[in-house]
C-alpha positions as CSV (number, residue, x, y, z in Angstrom):
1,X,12.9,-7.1,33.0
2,X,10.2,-5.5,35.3
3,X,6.8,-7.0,36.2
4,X,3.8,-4.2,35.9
5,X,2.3,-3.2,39.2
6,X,-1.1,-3.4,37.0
7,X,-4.2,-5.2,36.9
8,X,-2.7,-8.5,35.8
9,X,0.9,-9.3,35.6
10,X,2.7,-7.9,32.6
11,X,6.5,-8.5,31.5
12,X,8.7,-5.8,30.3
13,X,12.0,-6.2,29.0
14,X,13.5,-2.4,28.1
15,X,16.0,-1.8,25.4
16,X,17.0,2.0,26.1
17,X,18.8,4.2,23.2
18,X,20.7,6.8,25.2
19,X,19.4,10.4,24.0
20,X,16.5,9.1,21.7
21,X,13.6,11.0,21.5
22,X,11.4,8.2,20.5
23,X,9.9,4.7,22.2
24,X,8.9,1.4,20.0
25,X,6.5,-0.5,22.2
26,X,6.6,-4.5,20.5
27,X,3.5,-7.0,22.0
28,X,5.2,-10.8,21.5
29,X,3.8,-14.0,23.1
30,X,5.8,-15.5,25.6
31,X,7.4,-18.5,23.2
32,X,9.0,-15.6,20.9
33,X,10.6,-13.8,23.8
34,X,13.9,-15.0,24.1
35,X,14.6,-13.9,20.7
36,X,12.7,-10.6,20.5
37,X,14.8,-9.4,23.6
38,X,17.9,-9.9,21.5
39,X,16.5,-8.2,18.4
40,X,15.3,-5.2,20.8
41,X,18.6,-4.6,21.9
42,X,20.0,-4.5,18.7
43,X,17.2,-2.2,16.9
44,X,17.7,0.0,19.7
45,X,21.2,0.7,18.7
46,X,20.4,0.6,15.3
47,X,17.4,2.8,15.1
48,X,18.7,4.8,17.5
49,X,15.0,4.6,19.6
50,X,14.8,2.9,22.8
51,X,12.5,-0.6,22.5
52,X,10.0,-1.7,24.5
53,X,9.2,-5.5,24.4
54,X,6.0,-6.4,26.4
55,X,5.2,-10.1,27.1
56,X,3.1,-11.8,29.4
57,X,-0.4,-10.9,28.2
58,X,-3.2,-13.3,27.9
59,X,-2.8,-13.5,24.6
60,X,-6.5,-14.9,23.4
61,X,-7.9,-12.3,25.6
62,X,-6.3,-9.2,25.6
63,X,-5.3,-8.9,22.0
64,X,-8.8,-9.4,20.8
65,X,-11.1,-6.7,20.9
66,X,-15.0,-8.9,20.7
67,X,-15.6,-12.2,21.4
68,X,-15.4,-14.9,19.1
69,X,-14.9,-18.2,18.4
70,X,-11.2,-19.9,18.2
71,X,-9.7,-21.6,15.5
72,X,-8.4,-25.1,14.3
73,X,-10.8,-26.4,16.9
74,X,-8.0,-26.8,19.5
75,X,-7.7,-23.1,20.3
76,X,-9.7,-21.8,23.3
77,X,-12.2,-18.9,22.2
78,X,-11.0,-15.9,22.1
79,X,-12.4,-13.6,24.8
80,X,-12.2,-9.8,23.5
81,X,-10.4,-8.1,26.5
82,X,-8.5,-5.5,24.4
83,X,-10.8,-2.6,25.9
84,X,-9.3,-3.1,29.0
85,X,-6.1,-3.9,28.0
86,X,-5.5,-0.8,25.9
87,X,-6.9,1.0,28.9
88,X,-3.9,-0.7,31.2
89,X,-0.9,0.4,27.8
90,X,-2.2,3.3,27.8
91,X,-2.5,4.9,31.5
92,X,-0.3,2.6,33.2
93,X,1.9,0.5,31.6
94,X,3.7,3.0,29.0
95,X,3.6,6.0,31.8
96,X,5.0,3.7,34.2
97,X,7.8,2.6,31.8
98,X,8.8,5.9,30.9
99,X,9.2,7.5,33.5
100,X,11.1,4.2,35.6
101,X,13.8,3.9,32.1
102,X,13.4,7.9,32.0
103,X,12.6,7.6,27.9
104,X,11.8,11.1,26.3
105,X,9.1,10.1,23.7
106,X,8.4,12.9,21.5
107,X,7.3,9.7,18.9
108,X,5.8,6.8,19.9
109,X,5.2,3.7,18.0
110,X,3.1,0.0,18.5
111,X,4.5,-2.7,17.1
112,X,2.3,-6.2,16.7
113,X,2.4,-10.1,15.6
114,X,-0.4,-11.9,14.7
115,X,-3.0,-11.1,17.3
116,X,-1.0,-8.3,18.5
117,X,-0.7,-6.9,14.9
118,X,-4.9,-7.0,14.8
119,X,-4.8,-5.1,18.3
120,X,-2.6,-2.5,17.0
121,X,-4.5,-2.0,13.8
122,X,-7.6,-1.6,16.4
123,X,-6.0,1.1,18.1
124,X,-6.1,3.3,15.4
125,X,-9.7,4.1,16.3
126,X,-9.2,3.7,19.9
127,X,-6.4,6.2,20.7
128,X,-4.3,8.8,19.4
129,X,-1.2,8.6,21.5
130,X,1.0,6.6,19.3
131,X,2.6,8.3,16.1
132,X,3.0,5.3,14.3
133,X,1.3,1.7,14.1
134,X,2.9,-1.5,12.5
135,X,1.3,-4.5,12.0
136,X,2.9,-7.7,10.7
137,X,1.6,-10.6,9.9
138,X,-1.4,-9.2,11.4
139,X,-4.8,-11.2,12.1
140,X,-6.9,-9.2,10.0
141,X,-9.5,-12.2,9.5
142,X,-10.7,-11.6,12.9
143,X,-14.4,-12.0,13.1
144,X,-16.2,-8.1,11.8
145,X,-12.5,-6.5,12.0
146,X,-12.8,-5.0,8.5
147,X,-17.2,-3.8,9.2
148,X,-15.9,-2.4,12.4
149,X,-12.7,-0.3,10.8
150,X,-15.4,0.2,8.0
151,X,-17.5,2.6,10.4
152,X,-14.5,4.3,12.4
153,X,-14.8,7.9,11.2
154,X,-11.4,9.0,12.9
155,X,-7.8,8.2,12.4
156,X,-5.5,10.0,15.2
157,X,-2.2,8.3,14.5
158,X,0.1,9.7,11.5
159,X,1.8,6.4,10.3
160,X,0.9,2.4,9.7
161,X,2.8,0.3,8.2
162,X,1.3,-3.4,7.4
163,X,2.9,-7.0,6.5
164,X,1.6,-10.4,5.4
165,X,3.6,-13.1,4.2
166,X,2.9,-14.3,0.6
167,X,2.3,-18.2,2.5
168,X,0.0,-17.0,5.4
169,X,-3.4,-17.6,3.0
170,X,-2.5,-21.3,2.5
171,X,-3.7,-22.7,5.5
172,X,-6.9,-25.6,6.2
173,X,-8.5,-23.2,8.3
174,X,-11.8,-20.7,6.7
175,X,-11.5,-18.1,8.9
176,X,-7.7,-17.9,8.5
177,X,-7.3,-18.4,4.8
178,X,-8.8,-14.9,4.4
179,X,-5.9,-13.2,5.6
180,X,-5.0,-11.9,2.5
181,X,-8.6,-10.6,1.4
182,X,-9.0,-9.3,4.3
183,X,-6.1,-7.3,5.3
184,X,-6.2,-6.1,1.4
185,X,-9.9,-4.8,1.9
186,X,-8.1,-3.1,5.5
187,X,-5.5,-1.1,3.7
188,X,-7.7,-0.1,1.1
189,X,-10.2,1.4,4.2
190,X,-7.6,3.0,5.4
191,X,-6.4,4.7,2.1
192,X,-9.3,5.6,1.7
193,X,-10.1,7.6,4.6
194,X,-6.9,9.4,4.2
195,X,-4.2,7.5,6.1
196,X,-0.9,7.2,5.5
197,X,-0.3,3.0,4.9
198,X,2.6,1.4,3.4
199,X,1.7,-2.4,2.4
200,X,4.0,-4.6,1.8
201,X,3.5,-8.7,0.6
202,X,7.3,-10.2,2.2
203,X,8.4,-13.8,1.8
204,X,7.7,-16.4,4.7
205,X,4.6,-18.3,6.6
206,X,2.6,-16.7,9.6
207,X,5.6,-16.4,11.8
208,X,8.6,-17.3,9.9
209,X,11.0,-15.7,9.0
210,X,9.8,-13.0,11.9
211,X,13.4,-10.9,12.5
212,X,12.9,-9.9,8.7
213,X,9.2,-8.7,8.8
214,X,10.2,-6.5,12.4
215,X,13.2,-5.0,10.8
216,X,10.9,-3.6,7.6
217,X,8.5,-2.6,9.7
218,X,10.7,-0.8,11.9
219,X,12.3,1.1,8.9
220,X,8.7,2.0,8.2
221,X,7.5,3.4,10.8
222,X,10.7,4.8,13.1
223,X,12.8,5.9,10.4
């Protein structure tokens, strides 16, 4: 575990592969970490690719890429920081990573949950320096996702891989019980415009079972 010298504090816990030529970086909230550090260290021996688990984000904020209002009426609103957080990933964070745990990353691959999973499916038209992009259990009912990935013209990155579980639709809240619809109408997009998407519809609720839904998309996308 290191702490980021960046613009806010940032959590890295480093599952390194000796020899692999290829880095998985995962984006988990802080209550899942415990368990995704174990499950990095043993996809990194059995993918043979180092893993990369990053925690510590202001998850409302940095995973969401416009402003807009929170759910379930509890939930503070979310703040759309992702611009700058992609900014920090991208010229700090994953540099700074690499060359500390000396990874050789010919491939490169983002992995995210929930929130994480809609900032990693926003990447696509924001950055071309991962080879692959998984999303599971994505939050692709985020307020204009689908308009906005409607209008992106360019697809840099070579792979994505997408998950919902078959339960994540039945829930009280609108905005949220359009998961389905909505990450459907997102693959199709991205068929369309020439991108290779798997899609797969995997047993479970929002989060559970999570190990399951990591390892597929792991096969997916690192194999």
């Amino acid at each position: 575990m290191i702490q980021s010298r960046a613009y806010h504090q940032a959590r890295f816990d480093v599952a390194v592969a000796e020899g692999a030529d290829s880095v998985v970086y995962v984006l988990v909230p802080d209550g899942v970490l415990p368990d995704m550090v174990k499950w990095a260290e043993k996809t990194a021996g059995r993918m043979a690719c180092s893993v990369v688990v990053v925690s510590g984000m202001d998850w409302n904020k940095d995973m969401t890429p416009w402003k807009a209002d929170g759910v379930m009426k509890k939930e503070k609103e979310f703040e759309g920081g992702a611009q700058m957080y992609l900014k920090e990933l991208v010229s700090d964070y994953i540099p700074y990573i690499e060359q500390m745990y000396k990874l050789k990353a010919v491939s490169r691959y983002l992995l995210g949950i929930s929130l994480s999973g809609l900032f990693a499916m926003w990447t696509l038209g924001r950055t071309g320096i991962f080879s692959g992009i998984g999303s599971v259990s994505g939050s692709l009912w985020y307020d204009g996702f689908t308009d906005w990935l409607a209008k992106v013209s360019e697809f840099p990155t070579a792979r994505v891989y997408v998950s919902l579980g078959v339960k994540e639709k039945n829930t009280p809240d609108r905005r949220m019980a359009t998961v389905e619809d909505r990450t459907r109408e997102a693959v199709s997009l991205l068929e369309r415009k020439g991108v290779d998407v798997t899609f797969e519809m995997v047993p479970g609720t929002h989060f559970s079972p999570i190990m399951p839904k990591l390892d597929k998309a792991m096969d997916a996308l690192a194999r």
